[in-house]
N, C-alpha and C positions, 0 to 999 in steps of 0.2 A: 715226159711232158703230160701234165695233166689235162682230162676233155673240161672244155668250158661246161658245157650243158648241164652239166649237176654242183655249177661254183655261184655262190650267191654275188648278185648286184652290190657294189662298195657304195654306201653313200659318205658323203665326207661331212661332217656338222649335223649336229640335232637341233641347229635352228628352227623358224616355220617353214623354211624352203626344205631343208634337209629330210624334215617329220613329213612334208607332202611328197616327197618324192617318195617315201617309202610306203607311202598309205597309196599311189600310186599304182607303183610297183608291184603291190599284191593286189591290187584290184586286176591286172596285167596277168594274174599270173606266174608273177617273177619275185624271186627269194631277196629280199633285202636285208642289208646288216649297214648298221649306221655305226660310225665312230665317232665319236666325239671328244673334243682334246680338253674343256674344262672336266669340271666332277657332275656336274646335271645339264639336261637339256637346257636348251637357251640361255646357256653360259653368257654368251657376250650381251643379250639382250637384261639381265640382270644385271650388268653392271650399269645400263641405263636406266633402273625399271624405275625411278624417280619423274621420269618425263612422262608426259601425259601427249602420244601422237596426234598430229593431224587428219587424219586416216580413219573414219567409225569402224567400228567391228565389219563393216559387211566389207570391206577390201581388206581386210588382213586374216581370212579366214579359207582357206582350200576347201573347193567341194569336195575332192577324195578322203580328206583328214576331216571333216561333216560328217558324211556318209560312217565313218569309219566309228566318228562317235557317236553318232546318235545308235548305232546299231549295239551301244554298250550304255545305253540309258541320260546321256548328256544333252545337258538345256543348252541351246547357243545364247551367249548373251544379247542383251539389246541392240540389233544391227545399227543404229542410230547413235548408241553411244560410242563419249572419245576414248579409249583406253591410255593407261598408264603402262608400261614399258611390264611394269610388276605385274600385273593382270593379265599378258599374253603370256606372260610364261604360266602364271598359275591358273588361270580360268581353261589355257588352251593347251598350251604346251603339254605342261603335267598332264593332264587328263590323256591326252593324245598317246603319252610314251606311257603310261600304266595299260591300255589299251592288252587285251589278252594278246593282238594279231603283231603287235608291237613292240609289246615287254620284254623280250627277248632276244630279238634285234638290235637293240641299242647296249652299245658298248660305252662308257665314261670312262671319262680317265684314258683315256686312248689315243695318244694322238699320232694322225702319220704322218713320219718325217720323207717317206719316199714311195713314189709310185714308179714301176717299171714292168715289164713282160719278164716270166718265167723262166730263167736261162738266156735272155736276152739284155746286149748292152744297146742303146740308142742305133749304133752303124752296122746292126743287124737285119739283114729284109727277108731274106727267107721263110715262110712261113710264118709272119712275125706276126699275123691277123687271127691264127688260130691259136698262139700260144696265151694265156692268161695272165693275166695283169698280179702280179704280185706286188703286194703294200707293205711296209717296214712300220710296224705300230713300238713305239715307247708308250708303255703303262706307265701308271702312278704310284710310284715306287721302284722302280731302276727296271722291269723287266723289259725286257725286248722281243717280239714276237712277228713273225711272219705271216700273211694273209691272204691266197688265192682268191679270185672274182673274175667273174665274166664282164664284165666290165664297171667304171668308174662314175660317177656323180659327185663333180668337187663343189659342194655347197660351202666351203669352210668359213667365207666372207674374208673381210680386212679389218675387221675393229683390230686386231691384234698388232697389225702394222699402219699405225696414224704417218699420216706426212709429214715432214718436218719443216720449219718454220721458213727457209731460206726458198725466197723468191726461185731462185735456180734449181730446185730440186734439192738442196744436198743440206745437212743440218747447219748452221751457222755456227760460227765459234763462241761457244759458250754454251752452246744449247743440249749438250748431254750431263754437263755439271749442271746443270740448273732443272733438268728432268732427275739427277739421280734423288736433289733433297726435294725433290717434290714443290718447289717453288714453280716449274712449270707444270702444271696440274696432266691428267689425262683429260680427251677430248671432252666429255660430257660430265662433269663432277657435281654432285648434291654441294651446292653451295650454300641452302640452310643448315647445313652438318660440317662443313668444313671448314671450319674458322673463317671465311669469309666475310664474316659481321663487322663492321666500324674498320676495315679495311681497305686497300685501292688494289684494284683488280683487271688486268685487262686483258681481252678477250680478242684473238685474231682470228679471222676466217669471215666469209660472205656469206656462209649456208645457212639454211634452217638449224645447223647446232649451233651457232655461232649465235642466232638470231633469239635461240632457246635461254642458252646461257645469258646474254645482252639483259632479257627480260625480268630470269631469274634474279640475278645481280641489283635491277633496279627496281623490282618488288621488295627485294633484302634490303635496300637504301631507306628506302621509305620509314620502314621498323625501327630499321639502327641506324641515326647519325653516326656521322661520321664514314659512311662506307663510300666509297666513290667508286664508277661504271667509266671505264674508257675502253672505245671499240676503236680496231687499226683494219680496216680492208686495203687492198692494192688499187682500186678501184680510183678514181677519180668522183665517182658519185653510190651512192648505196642505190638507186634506185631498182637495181637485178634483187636486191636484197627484200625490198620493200614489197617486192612481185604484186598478183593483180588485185588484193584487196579485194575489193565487192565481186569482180568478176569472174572472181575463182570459184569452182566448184564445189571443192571442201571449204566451207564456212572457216572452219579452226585455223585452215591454214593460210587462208585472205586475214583475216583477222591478226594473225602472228604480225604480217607485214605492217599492217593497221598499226599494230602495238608500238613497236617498234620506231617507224617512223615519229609517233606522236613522243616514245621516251627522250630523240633528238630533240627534236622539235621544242621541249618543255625544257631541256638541259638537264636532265637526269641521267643522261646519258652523253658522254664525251668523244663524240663521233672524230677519227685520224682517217681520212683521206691519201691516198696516192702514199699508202705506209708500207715499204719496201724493206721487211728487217735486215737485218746487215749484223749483228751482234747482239749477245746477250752477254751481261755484266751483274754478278751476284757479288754482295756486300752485307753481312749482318745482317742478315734474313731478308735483306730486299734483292729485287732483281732490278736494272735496269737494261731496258729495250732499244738497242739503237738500231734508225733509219739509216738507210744507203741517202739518203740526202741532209743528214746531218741532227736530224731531229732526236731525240733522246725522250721515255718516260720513264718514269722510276715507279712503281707498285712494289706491293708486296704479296700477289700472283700473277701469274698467265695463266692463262685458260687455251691451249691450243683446239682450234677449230678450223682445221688447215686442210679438212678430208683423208683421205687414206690410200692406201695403194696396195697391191695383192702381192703375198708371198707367194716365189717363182720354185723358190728352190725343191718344194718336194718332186718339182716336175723334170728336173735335168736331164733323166735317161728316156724320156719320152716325146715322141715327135710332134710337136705342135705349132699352129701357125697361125700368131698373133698380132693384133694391129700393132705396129711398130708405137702410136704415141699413147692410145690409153691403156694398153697390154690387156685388151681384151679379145674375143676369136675373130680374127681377120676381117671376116663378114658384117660382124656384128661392130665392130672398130667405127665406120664413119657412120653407121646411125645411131653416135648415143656421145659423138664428141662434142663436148663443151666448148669448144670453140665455133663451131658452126651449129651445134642444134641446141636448143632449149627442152624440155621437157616436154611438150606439146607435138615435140616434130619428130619422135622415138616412137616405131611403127612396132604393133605385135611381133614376133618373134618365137621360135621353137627350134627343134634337133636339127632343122635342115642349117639357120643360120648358126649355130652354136658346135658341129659338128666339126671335129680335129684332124688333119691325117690319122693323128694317132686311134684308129677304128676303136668304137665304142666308147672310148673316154670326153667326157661333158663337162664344163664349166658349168655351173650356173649359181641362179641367183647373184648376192651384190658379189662375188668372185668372178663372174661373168664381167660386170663392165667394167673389174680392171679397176683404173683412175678415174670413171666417169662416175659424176655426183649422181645420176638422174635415176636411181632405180627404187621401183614401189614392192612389196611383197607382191602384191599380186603379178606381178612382171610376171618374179617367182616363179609364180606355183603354176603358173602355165608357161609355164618352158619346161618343169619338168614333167608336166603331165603329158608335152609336145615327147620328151626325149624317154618317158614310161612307152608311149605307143612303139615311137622307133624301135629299144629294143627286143617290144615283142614283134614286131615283124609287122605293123599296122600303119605300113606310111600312109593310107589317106587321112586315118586320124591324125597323125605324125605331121603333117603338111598344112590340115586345117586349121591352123592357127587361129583363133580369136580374143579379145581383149577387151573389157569395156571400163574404163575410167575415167575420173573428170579431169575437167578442162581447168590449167590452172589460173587463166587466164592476163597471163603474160608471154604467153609459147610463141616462138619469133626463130628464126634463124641469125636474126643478129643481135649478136651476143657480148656483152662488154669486156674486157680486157681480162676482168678479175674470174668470170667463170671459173676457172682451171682453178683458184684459190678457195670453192665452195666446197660443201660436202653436204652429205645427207640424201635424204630421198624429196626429190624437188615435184616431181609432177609424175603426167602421163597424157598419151595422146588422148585427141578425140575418139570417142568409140570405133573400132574399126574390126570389120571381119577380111582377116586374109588366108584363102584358101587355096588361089592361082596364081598364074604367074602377074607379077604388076613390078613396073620399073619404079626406083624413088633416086630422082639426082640429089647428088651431097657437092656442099658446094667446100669439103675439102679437098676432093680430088677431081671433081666434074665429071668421076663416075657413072652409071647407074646400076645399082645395086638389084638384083634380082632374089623376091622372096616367094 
């Protein structure tokens, strides 16, 4: 059995959460190796880098991964400005992973299919907190390789596993033939590149991607007759969609809502109400969409914006214990579920609440909440700067938790039917420092939750 003490920290993803934790981690003291399952850092963030966030540069930026570049000669961009998806990986990211303390650490092309303890299966206890965490990496190109660590940081996220379209959880029939030709798109598709011009397209989901795409679609209308915009939420009303407009904090993302409503509102946009798919029907390049209540559309795309859900399976031999509905860590489960909270009412958080049986192994980042829509980078980067202290042994920093972001101004505990059908990153609380103990009741379980 080998001693942890000389096995580098695993992170999982070179996203921005993934690059903070390791810029962390050596500030800490502690050896980081990061894997990554595309071929460069901010793989999944480049397949959206077309989108321009709600979010200015000053919330999607870590102070450890600052500190880290500026001490390698790097300008931060205009805290003020909105970034495009492409711009974080290449103003931030890139610079981050060339980084001398860095460069070396990050593995591509890496991805692990399994985490488990050293000589240990799951119904193992004996000494099972000092044995090391061994990971199962597939490279790019068939090889297979094994990886000892003192412990795990699973940053991986979920773009890779989108939700499927069926109100119940489960794909509806039709809807793997109509993903195979690409007739149902991925969640977030460049729709000035994708044939989408002088076409009918419609887009399902509640969220800010959903709300992204909607706009996209009816800026392309505008250009090219003939293009038509039809939106399907579960909803009975978009007004969760619409969010708070003037009252929100980030301007960009009041404004989105703003957009939005007025493309209904003008009919450039084909707003479906209480749309429950039930079946997908492909015909000579058209798809058609049937409702559980009889309704039918015919386009010639979907754009699914359905949100996403986290791949479980690297974790089967490993003991963890998670909230049974949005399969995030127990703790962290009823303050970030869309049925009872909104984005406004999702309090700071770090290693105390993110903390596994399984010793030293960490979720974080958007892999952290699971099926909940509401998570912001900066959630991120302080959770794992919370779970860098834990494992050097500094639980007061570990414990001191703090967070400051805007208001999105719609944050409510009552929440509409469709929640659970959004995705993206929706808000954050009011500024809040949590460093002692303070109760928060959830009104899933009538609980209260101690942070």
């Amino acid at each position: 059995m080998t001693s942890q003490e000389s096995l580098p920290v695993a992170v999982l993803g070179a996203g921005p959460v993934g690059l903070a934790a390791a810029a962390h981690l050596l500030e800490r003291g502690l050896e980081p190796l990061v894997f990554e399952a595309g071929p460069t850092v901010g793989s999944a963030i480049r397949e959206w880098g077309h989108v321009r966030v709600f979010s200015t540069w000053k919330y999607n930026l870590d102070a450890a991964s600052v500190r880290l570049l500026e001490r390698n000669g790097w300008e931060a961009p205009r805290p003020t400005a909105l970034p495009y998806g492409s711009q974080i990986v290449s103003d931030y990211l890139e610079p981050l992973a060339a980084t001398p303390e860095l460069g070396n650490r990050i593995l591509t092309g890496a991805r692990v299919v399994a985490v488990t303890r050293q000589g240990m299966d799951k119904g193992r206890s004996q000494g099972r907190d000092e044995a090391p965490f061994l990971l199962r990496i597939e490279h790019d190109g068939g090889e297979v390789t094994e990886v000892l660590a003192r412990a795990v940081i699973d940053t991986s996220g979920t773009w890779t596993t989108p939700s499927p379209l069926g109100a119940s959880g489960l794909p509806v029939p039709g809807e793997a033939g109509a993903r195979a030709t690409g007739l149902v798109t991925g969640p977030l598709p460049d729709v000035s590149a994708g044939g989408f011009a002088g076409r009918r397209t419609l887009v399902i989901g509640s969220g800010h991607s959903a709300a992204n795409m909607v706009l996209d679609l009816a800026r392309l209308a505008r250009a090219n007759p003939g293009t038509e915009v039809f939106w399907a939420i579960r909803a009975a009303t978009p007004a969760r969609a619409y969010g708070g407009g003037d009252a929100d904090q980030l301007p960009a993302r009041g404004q989105l809502g703003t957009r939005l409503r007025t493309a209904v509102d003008t009919g450039a946009v084909q707003l479906l109400t209480d749309f429950h798919t039930a079946s997908i029907e492909t015909r000579a390049g058209t798809v058609t969409v049937h409702a559980a209540d009889g309704r039918a559309v015919s386009v010639d795309r979907v754009i699914p914006a359905t949100g996403f859900r986290p791949d479980l399976s690297m974790r089967s031999e490993l003991r963890l214990d998670l909230d049974p509905a949005v399969e995030a860590p127990k703790a962290l489960g009823p303050l970030i579920d869309p049925d009872f909270h909104s984005c406004g009412t999702v309090p700071a958080h770090g290693a105390k609440i993110l903390a596994q049986p399984e010793k030293d192994f960490y979720l974080a980042g958007m892999k952290s909440y699971g099926r909940a829509p509401t998570f912001l980078m900066a959630t991120g980067y302080e959770q794992v700067r919370s779970i860098a202290a834990a494992l050097a042994g500094d639980t007061q920093a570990a414990d001191a938790v703090e967070l400051e972001l805007p208001e999105t101004g719609v944050c409510s505990t009552s929440i509409p039917d469709d929640a659970a059908a959004g995705d993206g990153c929706c808000g954050a609380p009011v500024p809040v420092t949590i460093g002692f103990a303070t109760g928060v009741q959830h009104g899933r379980t009538g609980e209260t939750v101690h942070l």
